[in-house]
Each structure stands twice: as C-alpha cells, then as structure tokens.
N, C-alpha and C positions, 0 to 999 in steps of 0.2 A: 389600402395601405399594405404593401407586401412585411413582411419580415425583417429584411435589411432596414427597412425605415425605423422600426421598432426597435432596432438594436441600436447600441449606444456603442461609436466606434471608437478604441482610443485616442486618450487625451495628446497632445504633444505639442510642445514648442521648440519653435527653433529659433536658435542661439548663436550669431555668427557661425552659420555653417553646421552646427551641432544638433542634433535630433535627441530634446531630453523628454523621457518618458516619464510624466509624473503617478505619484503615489496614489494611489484612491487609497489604500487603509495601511493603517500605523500601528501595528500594535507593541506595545513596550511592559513587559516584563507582569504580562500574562498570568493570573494563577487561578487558579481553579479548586477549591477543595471539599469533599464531601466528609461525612462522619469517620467513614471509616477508608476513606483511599483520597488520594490525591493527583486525579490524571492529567492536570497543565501543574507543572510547577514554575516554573519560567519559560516565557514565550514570548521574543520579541523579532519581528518581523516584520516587510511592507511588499504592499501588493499593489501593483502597477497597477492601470488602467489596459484594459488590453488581454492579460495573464488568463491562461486556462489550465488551474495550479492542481494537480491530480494529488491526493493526501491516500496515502498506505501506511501500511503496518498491519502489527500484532491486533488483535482485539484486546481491548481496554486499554488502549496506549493515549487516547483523550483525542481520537479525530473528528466524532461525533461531537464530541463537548466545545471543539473547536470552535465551531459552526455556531455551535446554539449560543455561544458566546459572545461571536461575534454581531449577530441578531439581537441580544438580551433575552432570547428563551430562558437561556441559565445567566444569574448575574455571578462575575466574576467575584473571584475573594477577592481580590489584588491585584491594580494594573489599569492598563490605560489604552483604551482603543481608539482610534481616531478616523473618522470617512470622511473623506473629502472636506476634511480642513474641520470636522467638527470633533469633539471628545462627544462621542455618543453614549461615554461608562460614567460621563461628570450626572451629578444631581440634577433634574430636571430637565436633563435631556427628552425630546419629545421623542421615544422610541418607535410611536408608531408612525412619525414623518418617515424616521430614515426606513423603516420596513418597508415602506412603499417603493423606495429605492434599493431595496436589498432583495429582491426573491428567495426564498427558500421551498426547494422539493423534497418532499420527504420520502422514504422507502416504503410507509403505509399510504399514499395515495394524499388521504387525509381530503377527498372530496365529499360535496356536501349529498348524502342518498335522497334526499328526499326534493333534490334540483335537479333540472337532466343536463343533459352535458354543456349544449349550448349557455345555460341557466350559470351551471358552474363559472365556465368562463366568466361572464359579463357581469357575476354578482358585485366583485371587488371594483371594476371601473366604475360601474354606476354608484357605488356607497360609497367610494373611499374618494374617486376623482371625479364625479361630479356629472359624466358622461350620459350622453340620454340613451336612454335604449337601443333608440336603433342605430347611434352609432357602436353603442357596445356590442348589437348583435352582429354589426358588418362586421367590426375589426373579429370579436370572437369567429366566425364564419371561414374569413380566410387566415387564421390562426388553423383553426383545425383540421382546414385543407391543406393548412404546410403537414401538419402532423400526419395526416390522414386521413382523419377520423370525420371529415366533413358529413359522411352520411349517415355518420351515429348522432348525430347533432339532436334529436329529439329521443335518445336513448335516456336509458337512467344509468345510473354506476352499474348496479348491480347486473346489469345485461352485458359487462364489457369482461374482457377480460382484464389478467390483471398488467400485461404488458399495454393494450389502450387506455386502462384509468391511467398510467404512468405517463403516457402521451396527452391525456388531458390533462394532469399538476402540471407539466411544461408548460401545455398552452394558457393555464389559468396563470402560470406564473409570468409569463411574456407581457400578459396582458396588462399588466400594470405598467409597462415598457421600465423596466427596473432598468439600474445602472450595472447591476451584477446580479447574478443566480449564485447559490449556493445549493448543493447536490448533496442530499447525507443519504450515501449506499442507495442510489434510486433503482438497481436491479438487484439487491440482495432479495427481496420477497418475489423474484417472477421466478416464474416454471424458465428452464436454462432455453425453448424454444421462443419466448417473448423476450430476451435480453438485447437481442440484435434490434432490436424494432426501435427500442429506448436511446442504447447508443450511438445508433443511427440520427436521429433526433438533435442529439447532444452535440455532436460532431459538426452538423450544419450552421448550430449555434458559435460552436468556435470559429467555423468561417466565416461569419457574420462580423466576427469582433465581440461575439459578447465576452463582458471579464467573469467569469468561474472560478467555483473553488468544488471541487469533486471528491467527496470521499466515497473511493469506490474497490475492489478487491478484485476488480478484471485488468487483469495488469497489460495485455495487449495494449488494449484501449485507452489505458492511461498514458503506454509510451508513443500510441500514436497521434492522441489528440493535443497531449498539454506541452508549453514551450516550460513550465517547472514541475517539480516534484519533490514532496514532502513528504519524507521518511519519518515516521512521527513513532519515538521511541524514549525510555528511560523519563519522561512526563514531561515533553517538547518537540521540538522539530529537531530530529538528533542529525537528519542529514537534508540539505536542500539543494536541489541542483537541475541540470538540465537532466530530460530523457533518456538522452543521450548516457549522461555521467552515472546518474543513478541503477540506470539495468543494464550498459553497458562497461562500467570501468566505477562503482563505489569506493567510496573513499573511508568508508567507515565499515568495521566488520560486521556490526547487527546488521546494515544492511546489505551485507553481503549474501547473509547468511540469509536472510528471509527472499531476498528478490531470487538467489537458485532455490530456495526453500529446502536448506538445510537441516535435515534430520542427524541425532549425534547421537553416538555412545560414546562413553568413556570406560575406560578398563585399566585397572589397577593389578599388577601381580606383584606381591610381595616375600614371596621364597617360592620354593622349587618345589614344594609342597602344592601347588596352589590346585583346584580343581577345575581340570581342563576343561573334564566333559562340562561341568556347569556353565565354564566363560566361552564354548563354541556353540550351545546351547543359548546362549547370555545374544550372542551375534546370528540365529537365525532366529531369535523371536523378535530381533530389533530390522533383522531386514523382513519377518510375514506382516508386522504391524506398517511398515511401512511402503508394504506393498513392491520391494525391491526384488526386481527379474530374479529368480532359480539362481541362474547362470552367473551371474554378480556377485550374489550371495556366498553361493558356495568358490567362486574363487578366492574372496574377500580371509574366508573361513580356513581355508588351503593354506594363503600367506599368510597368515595368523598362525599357523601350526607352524610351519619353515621357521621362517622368521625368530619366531619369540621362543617355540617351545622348544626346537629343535638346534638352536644356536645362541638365543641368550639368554633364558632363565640356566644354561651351564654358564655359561661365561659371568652376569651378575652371580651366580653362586661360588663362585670360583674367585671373582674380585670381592667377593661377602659385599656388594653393591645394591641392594632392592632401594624403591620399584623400581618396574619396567612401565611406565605409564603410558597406555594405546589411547585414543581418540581418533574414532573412524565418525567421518560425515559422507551421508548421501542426500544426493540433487535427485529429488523428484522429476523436476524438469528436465535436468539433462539427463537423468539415468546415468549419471555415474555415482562412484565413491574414492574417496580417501582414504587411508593409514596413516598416522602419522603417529609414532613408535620413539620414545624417549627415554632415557638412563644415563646415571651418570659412571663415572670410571674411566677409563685409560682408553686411549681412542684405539674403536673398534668398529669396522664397517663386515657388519654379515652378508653385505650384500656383491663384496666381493673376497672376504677371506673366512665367512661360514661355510659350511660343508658343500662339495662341491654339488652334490646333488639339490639342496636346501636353493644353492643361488640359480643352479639351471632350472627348478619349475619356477620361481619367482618371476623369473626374465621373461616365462610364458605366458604367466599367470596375468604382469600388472602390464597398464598398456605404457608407463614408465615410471622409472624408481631417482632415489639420488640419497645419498649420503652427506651429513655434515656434523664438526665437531669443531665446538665453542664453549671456552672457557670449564672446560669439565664435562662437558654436557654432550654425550652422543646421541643423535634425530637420523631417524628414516622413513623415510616418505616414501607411499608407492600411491600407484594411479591408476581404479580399475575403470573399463568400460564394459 
C-alpha cells in the first residue's frame, strides 16, 4: 500500500453543478483558560476536509493550545468542537476513537526509546486497530521508505538524528491512516540543517490530500504549502485568509507587523529642551539590537536631526505646540525602515517649506517622503532603504 492510499482525500458533493466542500471540524466559541493567562478566548472556526491550514504568530498567542484542544490533550473551559458531525468536547465522548482519527506530531518526537523504529511504527496499528504484525510491519516498511528512513528500520531513536526521529512521528502518525494530522512546531527542536528533510515530508503529504493543521514559524513554507492561514493573535484567530492575503496584502495591522517582522520605537519630544544626544543614542541602540545595516541606521538618524530638530521642535516651539511624536518601524525581512513624524498646529510641511538645506539631504536621504494635514494634525512620512 503506497501512501496515497493511506491518505484520506477530500470530502465533496455535488450539487446541481456545484462543488460543496464539507466541514471536517466546527469549532464555536473556543475558550481556553489557565490560572494565570487566557490564550484562546474566543475561537470559532471550520475546517474543511482537504485544508493544509498553516497557524502563525507571536509566541504565547494559544497556537499550541489550539491543537491540543482540539485532540483533548488540554480540555477546553468553554466551547464546542465538532469532527465529523460528532461534538468530541460533549461528556462521554470517546476521545480516544476520534484520536485514532486525528494524528498529532509533536516537536519533541515523543517516540517510544526502548522500540526501534520499525517497532515504533507498527505499535499503534497493531494495539489500537487490531492489525497483525506482519501486516503492520509491511505498511510500517513502505511508510518509511516514503520517508526515507527504510534502512534505519532496525535502529533505535537514540541512533537517529533529530531531523529522522521527526520523519519517523510522521510515519508513526500516517500509520494509523488518520483523517487529519496536526503539526505543533515539528521543526522548532532540529539543528536549521534537518528542517528541510521534515518539510519536505510534510509538503508530499499536502499533495496527497491530507487535511492539516501546522503550527510552524517557517514562514516560506507555510505560504508555499497551505491553501489558509491562521494569524493567531489578541487570544484567537485575529486574521484568516489565503497565503496569498496574509503575506502578501494583510488585512489587519498585527499582522502586518509580524509577517514583515516589524521592530518599532516610539519617540516623544516635548519642548526644545529635549535631549538630542540621548533620543539619536535612543535610535542607534534600537537599530544594534535589531541588527539594522550601518547605512540605514544612520540615515534614519540624519532625517531625524533635519526633520524634527532642525525644523520643528522651532516651529512647535514657536506655535508653543508639543509633542512631536516619531514612530519609526523596521522590516527585518525587507531591510527597510519607516518615519513616521506627528504634531499638531497650523499646517506645515518641512519637507517642502523647512530649511532649504534640511529638505535637500532628506530628498537624499529617504528613498520617498510625503506630506499630509488633517483635521489639526500635521504627519510626515519618509521611507528608508
């Protein structure tokens, strides 16, 4: 039995002409709560049959808890999950029927040391489904050969690295032939040269049809494999969308901010008094920790002196206006940064009626600037690279 047989391909009916893809899970209004923190507060959601749904975000934003929730590792406060037409969260649900049906990999391997690999495999078909040996040794056998690892088959764990034991929980997890897998961070514990071996793996599985839920922080791989994604912030799914929407075109600012991996300061001057050397000081320990090019840095630094020192802390002191409130963000990813520079008062654009020497390095400096005034409130934007 190859692998495709193993996989369970989406569900579908059709409908005068219409192609409806049903639900495999339901979840309705989600909650999760510990002693002292609360990382699902509300979470309602449905998961196709089919779906290879990649979960990102911040750490401790409840993508792990998601998972384990949706399993019964962790039982919900609050809320209602549904698989395939059953409430798996009602009393007396047989949880370890539907586990049989749900795979879970976990980021520590979680294989058995004292089974070797082969052993691993075949222990759950033979105890849980009833399979004789040597059919669990076959199907285990060319499981492993999909993965690789056929000729570790009489190794133990401890002989594997840690990118092959991750290749055998796949295949230990396949073997149950589950309707879904769930992934919590399955390359977060490999050295960064075993990560490809895993993804790799993973990615065959999505061509197969299997339905997935991935919580993973390799974000290539998240927009190349899943047709959704699950921006999980503020204690829920704060953004959900295709690949596409979410790392290219977000709809929401947290995830804006995290998919370019936005580092910020904020900067407050309050009169003319204010101390320069500290807040240019303030803006090259925010670009060393952040690892932000020389050359970036101190251009960022430059327009910050024109700009603010040399054209409007006179001007708010002069319309007796403070603050001047700066917010500068930089993209790791892209290597670039922002300004973005605020005060209110009578409209005034320094960037074309402050000093004439102030607006010619500006013009050098950003790769582009712009001006706007609304309601009171003058904004200037510049744009380094």
């Amino acid at each position: 039995m190859i692998l495709s047989a193993l996989v369970k391909k989406p569900f579908k009916l059709v409908n005068k002409g219409r192609i409806i893809v049903m639900s495999m899970i339901k979840i309705e209004h989600l909650r999760k709560e510990y002693p002292n923190v609360t990382p699902l507060k509300d979470v309602s959601v449905e998961i196709n049959k089919g779906d290879v749904i990649s979960i990102i975000g911040p750490s401790g934003t409840g993508k792990s808890t998601l998972l384990r929730c949706l399993n019964q590792l962790e039982k919900p406060t609050s809320g209602k999950v549904t698989f395939d037409g059953e409430e798996i969260t009602a009393p007396g649900c047989r949880i370890d029927l539907v586990r049989r049906k749900m795979g879970m990999v976990f980021q520590s391997f979680n294989l058995f040391d004292n089974l070797n690999i082969i052993e691993n495999v075949m222990d759950a078909p033979v105890k849980l489904l009833g399979r004789s040996k040597k059919e669990a040794y076959d199907e285990g056998m060319k499981l492993l050969k999909r993965v690789g690892l056929a000729e570790k088959a009489q190794n133990y764990p401890g002989e594997l690295s840690g990118g092959q034991k991750q290749r055998v929980a796949i295949a230990r997890a396949i073997a149950m032939q589950p309707e879904m897998i769930l992934f919590d961070e399955p390359t977060s514990a490999l050295d960064p040269t075993m990560v490809s071996e895993v993804l790799q793996v993973i990615r065959s599985l999505a061509k197969e049809g299997m339905t997935m839920m991935i919580v993973t922080h390799e974000m290539k791989f998240a927009r190349d494999v899943s047709n959704r994604v699950f921006y999980m912030d503020e204690g829920g799914i704060y953004e959900d969308g295709s690949p596409e929407q979410i790392f290219g075109n977000p709809q929401k600012e947290k995830t804006r901010r995290f998919i370019k991996r936005m580092r910020q300061i904020e900067l407050e001057i309050e009169n003319s008094d204010y101390d320069f050397v500290g807040t240019t000081a303030r803006i090259e320990e925010f670009g060393r920790e952040n690892m932000m090019p020389p050359k970036l840095m101190r251009r960022a630094q430059l327009a910050f002196e024109e700009i603010v020192s040399q054209n409007l802390v006179p001007y708010c002191e002069d319309q007796e206006k403070y603050p001047i409130s700066v917010l500068m963000e930089y993209s790791d990813t892209d290597e670039n940064m922002s300004m973005d520079i605020s005060y209110i008062g009578d409209r005034y654009d320094p960037l074309s009626e402050g000093n004439e020497l102030s607006v010619e390095l500006v013009k050098k400096l950003a790769k582009s600037s712009k001006y706007k005034y609304e309601n009171g409130k003058n904004s200037v934007y510049m744009f380094f690279e």
